[in-house]
PyMOL commands that place a pseudoatom at each C-alpha (Angstrom):
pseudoatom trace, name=CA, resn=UNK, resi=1, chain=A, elem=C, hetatm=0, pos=[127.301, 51.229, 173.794]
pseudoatom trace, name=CA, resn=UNK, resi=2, chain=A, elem=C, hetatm=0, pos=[130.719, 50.363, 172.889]
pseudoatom trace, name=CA, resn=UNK, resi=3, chain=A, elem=C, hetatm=0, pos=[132.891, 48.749, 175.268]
pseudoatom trace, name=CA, resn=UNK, resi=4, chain=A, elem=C, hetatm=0, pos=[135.022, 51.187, 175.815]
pseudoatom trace, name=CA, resn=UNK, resi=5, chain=A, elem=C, hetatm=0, pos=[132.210, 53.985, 176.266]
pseudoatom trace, name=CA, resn=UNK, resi=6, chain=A, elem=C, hetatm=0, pos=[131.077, 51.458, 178.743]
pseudoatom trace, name=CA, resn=UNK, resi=7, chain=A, elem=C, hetatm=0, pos=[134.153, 50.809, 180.641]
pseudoatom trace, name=CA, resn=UNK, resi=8, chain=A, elem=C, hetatm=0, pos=[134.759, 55.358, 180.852]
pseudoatom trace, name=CA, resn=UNK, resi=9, chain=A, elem=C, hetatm=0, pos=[131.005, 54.849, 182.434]
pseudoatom trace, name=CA, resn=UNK, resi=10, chain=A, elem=C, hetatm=0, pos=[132.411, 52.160, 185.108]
pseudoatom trace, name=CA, resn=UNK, resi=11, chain=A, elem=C, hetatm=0, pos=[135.626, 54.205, 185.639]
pseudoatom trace, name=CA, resn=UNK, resi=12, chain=A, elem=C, hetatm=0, pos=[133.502, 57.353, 186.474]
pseudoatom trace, name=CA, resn=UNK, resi=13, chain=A, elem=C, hetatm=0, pos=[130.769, 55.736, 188.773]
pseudoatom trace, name=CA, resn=UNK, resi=14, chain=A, elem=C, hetatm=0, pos=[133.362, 53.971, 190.231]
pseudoatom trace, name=CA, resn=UNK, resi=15, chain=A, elem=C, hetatm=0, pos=[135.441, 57.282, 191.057]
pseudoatom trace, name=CA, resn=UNK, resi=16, chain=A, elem=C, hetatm=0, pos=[132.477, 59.103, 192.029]
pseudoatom trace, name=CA, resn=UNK, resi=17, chain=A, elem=C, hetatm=0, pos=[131.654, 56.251, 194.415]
pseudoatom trace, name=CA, resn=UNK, resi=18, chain=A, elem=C, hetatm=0, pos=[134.846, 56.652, 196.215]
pseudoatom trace, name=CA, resn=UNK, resi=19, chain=A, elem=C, hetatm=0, pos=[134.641, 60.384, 196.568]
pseudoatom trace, name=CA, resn=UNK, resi=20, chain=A, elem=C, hetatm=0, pos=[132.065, 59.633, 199.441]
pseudoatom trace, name=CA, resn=UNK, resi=21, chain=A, elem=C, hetatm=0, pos=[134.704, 57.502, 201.779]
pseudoatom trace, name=CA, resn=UNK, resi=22, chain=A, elem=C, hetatm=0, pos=[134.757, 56.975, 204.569]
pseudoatom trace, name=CA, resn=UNK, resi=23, chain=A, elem=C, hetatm=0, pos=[131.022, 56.821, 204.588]
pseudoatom trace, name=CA, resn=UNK, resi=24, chain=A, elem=C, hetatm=0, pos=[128.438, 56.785, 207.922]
pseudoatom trace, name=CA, resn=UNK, resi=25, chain=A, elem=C, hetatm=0, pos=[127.341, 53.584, 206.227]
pseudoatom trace, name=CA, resn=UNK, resi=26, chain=A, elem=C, hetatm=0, pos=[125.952, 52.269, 209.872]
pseudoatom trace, name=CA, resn=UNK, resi=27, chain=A, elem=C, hetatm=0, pos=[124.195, 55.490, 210.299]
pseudoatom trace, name=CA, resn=UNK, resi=28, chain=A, elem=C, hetatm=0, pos=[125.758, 56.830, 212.775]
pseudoatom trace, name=CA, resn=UNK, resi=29, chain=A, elem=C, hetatm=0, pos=[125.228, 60.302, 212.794]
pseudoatom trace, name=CA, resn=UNK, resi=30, chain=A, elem=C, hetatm=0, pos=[120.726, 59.670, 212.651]
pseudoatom trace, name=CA, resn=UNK, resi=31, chain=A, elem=C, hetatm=0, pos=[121.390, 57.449, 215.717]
pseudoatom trace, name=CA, resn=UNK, resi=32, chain=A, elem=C, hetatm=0, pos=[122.960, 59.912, 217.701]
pseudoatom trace, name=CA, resn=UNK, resi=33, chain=A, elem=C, hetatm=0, pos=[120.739, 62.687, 216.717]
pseudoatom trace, name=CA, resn=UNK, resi=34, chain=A, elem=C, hetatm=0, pos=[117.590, 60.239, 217.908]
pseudoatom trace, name=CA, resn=UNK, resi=35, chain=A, elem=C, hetatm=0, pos=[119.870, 59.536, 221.442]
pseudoatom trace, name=CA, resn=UNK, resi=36, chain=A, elem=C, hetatm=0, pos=[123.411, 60.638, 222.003]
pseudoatom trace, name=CA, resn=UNK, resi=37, chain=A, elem=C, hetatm=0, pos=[127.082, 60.924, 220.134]
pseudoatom trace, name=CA, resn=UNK, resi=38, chain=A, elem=C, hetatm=0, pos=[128.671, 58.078, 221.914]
pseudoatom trace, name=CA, resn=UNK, resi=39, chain=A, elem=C, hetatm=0, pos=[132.270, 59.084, 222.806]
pseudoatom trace, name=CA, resn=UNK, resi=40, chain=A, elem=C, hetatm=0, pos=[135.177, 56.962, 224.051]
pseudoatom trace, name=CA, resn=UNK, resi=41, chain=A, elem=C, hetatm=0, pos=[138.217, 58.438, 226.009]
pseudoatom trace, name=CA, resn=UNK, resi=42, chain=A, elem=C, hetatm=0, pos=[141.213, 56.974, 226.566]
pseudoatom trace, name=CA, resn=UNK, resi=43, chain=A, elem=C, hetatm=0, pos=[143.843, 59.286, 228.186]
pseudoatom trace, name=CA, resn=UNK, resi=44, chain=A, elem=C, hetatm=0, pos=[146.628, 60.504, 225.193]
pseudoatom trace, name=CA, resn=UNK, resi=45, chain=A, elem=C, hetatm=0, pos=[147.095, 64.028, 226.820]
pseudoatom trace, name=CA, resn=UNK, resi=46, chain=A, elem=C, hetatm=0, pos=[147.671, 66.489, 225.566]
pseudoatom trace, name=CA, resn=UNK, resi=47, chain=A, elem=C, hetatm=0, pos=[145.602, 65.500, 222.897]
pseudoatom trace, name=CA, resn=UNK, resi=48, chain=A, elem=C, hetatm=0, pos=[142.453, 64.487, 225.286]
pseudoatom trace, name=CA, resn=UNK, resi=49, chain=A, elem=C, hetatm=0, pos=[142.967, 63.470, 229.340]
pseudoatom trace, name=CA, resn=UNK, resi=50, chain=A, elem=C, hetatm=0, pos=[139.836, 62.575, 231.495]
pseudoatom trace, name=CA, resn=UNK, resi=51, chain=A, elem=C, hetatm=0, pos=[139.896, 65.060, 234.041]
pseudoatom trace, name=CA, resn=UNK, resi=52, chain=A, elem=C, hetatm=0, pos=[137.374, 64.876, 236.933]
pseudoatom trace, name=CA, resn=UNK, resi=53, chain=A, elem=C, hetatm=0, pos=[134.864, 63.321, 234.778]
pseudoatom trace, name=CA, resn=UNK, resi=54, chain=A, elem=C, hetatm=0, pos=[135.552, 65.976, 232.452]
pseudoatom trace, name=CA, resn=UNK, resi=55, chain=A, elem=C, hetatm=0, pos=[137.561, 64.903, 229.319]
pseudoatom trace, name=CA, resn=UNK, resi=56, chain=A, elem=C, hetatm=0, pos=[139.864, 67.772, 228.159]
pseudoatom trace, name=CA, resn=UNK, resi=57, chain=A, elem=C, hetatm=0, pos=[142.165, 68.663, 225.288]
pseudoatom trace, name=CA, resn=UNK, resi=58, chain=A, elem=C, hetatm=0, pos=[142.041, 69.350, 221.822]
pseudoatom trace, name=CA, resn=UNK, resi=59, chain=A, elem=C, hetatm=0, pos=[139.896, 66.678, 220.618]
pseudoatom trace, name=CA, resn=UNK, resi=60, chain=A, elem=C, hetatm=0, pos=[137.397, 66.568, 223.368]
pseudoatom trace, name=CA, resn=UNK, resi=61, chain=A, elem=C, hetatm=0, pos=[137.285, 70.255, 221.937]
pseudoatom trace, name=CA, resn=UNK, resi=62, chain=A, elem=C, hetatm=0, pos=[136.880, 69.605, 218.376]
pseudoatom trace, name=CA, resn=UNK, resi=63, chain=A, elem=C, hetatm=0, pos=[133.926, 66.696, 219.478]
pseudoatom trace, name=CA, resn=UNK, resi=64, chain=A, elem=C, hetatm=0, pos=[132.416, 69.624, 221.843]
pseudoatom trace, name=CA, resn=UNK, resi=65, chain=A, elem=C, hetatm=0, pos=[132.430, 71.438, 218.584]
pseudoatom trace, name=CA, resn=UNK, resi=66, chain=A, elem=C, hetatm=0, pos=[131.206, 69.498, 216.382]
pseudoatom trace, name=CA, resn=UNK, resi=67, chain=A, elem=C, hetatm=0, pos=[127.904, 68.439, 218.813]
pseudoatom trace, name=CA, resn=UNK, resi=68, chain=A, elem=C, hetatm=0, pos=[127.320, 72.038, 218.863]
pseudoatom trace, name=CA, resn=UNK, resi=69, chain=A, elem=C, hetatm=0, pos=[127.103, 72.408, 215.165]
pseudoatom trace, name=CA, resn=UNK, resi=70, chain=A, elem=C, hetatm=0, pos=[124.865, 69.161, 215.234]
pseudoatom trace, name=CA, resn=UNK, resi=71, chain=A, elem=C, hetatm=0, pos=[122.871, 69.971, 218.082]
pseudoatom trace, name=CA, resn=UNK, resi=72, chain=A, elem=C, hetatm=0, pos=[123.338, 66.533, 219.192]
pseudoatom trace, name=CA, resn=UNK, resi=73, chain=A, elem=C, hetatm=0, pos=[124.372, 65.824, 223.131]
pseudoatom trace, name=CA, resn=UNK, resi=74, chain=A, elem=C, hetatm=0, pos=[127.302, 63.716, 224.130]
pseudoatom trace, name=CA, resn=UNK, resi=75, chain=A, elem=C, hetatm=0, pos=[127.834, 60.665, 226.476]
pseudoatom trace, name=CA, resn=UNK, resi=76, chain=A, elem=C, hetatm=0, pos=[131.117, 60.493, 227.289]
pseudoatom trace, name=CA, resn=UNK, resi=77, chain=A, elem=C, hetatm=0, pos=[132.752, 56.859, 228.073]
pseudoatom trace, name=CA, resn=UNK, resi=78, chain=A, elem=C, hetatm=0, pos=[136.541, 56.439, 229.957]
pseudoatom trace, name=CA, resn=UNK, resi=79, chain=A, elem=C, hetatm=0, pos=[138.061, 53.013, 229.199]
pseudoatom trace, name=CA, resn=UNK, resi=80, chain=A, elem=C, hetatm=0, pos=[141.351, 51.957, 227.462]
pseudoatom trace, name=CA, resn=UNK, resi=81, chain=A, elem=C, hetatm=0, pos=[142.081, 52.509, 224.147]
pseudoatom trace, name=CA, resn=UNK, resi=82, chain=A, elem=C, hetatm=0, pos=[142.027, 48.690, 223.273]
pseudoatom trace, name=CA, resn=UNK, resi=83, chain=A, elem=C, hetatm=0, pos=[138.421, 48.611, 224.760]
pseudoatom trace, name=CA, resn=UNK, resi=84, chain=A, elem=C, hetatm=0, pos=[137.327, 51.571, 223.329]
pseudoatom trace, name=CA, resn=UNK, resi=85, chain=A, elem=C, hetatm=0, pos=[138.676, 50.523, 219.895]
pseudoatom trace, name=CA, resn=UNK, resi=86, chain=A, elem=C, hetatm=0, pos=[136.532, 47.179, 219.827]
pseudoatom trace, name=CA, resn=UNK, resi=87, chain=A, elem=C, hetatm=0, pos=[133.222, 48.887, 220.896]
pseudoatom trace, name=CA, resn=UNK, resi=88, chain=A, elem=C, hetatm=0, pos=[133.730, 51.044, 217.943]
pseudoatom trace, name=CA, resn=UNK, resi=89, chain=A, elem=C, hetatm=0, pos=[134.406, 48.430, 215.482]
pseudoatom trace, name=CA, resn=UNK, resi=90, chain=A, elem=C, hetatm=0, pos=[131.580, 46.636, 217.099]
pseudoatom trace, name=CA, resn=UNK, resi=91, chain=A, elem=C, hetatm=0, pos=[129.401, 49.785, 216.483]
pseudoatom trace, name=CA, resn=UNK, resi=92, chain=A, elem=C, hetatm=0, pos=[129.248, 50.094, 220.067]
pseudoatom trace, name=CA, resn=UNK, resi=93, chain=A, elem=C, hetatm=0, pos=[130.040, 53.682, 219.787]
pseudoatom trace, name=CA, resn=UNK, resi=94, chain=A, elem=C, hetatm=0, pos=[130.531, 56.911, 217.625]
pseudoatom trace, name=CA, resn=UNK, resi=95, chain=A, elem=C, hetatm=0, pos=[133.978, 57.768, 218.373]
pseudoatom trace, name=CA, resn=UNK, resi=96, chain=A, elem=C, hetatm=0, pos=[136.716, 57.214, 219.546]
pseudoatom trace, name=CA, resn=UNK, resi=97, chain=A, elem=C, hetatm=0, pos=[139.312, 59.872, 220.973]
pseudoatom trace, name=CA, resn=UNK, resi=98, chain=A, elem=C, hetatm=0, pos=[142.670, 58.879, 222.100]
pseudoatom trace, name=CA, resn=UNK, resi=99, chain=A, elem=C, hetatm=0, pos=[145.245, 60.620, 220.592]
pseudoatom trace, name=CA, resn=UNK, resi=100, chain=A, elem=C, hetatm=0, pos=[145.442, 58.432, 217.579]
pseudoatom trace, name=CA, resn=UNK, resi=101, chain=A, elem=C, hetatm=0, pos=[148.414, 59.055, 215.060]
pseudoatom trace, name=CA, resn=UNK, resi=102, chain=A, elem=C, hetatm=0, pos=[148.507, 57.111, 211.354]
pseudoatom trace, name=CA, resn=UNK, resi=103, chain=A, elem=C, hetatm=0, pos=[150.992, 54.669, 212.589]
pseudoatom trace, name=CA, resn=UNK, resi=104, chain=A, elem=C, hetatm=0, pos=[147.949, 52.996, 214.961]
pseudoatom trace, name=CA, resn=UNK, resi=105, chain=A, elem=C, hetatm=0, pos=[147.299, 49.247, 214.280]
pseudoatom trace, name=CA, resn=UNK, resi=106, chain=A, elem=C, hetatm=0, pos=[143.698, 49.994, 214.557]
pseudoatom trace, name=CA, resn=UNK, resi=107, chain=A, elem=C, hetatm=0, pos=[143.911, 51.947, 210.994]
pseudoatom trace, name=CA, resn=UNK, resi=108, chain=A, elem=C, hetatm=0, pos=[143.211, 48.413, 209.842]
pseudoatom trace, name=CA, resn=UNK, resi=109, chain=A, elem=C, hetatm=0, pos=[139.929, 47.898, 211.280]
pseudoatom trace, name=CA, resn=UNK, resi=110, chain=A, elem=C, hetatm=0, pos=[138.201, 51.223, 211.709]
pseudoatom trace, name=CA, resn=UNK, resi=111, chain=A, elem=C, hetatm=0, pos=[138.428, 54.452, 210.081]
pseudoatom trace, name=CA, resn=UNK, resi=112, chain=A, elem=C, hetatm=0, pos=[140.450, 57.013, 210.985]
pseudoatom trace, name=CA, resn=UNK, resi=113, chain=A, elem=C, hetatm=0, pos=[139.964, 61.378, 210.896]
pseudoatom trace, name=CA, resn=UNK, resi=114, chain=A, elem=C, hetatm=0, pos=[142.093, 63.232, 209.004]
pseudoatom trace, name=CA, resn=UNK, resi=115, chain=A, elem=C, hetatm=0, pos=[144.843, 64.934, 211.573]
pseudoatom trace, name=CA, resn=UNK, resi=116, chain=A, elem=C, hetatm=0, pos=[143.584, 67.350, 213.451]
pseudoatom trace, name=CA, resn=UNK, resi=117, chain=A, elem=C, hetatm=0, pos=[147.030, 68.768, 214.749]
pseudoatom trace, name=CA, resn=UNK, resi=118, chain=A, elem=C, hetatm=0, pos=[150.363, 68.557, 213.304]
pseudoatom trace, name=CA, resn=UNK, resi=119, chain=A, elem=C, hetatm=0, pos=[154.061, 68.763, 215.711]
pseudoatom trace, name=CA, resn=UNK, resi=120, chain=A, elem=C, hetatm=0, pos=[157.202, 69.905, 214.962]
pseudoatom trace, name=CA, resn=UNK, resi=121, chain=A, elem=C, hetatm=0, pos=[159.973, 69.641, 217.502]
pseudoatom trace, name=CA, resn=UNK, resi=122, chain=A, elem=C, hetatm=0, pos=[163.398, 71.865, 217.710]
pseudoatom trace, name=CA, resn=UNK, resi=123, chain=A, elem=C, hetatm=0, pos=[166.130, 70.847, 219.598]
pseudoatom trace, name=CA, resn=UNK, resi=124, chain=A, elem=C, hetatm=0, pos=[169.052, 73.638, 220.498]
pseudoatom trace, name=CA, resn=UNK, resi=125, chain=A, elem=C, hetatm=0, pos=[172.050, 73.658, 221.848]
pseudoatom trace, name=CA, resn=UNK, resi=126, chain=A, elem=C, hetatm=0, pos=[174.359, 76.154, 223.597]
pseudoatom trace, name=CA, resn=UNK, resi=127, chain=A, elem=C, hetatm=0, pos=[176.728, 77.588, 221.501]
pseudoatom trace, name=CA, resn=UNK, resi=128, chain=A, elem=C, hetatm=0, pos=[179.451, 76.439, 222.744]
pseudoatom trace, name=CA, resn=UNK, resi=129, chain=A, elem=C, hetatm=0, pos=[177.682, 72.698, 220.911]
pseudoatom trace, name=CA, resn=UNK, resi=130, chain=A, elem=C, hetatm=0, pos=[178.301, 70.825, 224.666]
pseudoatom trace, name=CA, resn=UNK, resi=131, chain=A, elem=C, hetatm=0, pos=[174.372, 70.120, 225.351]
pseudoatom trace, name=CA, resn=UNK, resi=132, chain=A, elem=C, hetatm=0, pos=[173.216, 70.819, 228.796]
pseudoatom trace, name=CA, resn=UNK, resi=133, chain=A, elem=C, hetatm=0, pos=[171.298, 67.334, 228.269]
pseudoatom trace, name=CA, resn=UNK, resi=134, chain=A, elem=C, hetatm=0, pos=[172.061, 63.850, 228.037]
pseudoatom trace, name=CA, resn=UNK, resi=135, chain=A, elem=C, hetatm=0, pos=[171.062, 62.423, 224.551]
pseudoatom trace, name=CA, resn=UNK, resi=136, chain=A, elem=C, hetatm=0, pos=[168.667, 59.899, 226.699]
pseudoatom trace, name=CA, resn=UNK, resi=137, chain=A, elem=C, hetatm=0, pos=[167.405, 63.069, 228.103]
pseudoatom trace, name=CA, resn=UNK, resi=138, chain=A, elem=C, hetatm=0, pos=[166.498, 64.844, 224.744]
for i in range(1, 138): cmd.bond("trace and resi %d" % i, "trace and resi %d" % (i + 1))
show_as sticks, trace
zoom trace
């Protein structure tokens, strides 16, 4: 094999390699199939807000969902995100909901979903252009 026919054969295991990241390399999803998805909440509403015991929002949806389609059952946690954050890096637990965004310090140490929800806001004003709000207030 000539070198270069060996180093295309690198390039290309190497590639497909990375096609499978992030992977469940602790084996995650087996240990909550033999037990329960492990869930941390910390309060980012209106993302997800414990309510009542309850946890709420469009992520607790999207993990309801997503233990359907797995047939797996949940066991929801409430802590602070710092908390929560360490028990997942830990392995401590499966997930962690709180409302994350990519500009999160903990992108460093644990892997992050792809967004689930994208926000655009519009600001108007009165034709007149004299806002009926303070620029603190916008």
């Amino acid at each position: 094999m000539t070198g270069r026919s060996l180093l295309a054969l690198l390039v290309a295991g190497s590639l497909a390699a990375c096609s499978r990241y992030p992977a469940d390399v602790r084996g995650s999803l087996e240990q909550a199939r033999q037990g329960a998805l492990e869930v941390g909440v910390a309060d980012a509403p209106p993302w997800i807000e414990w309510n009542d015991g309850d946890p709420t929002g469009v992520e607790a949806d999207l993990i309801r969902a997503f233990a359907e389609a797995e047939d797996l059952e949940i066991e929801w946690l409430q802590r602070d995100e710092e908390t929560l954050m360490h028990a997942l890096e830990a392995g401590d637990l499966h997930i962690v909901a709180a409302g994350l965004t990519k500009k999160t310090p903990w992108k460093k140490h644990v892997s992050l979903s792809e967004p689930v929800s994208t926000c655009k806001s519009y600001i108007g004003v009165p034709a007149s252009g004299v806002p009926t709000l303070s620029d603190a207030d916008i």
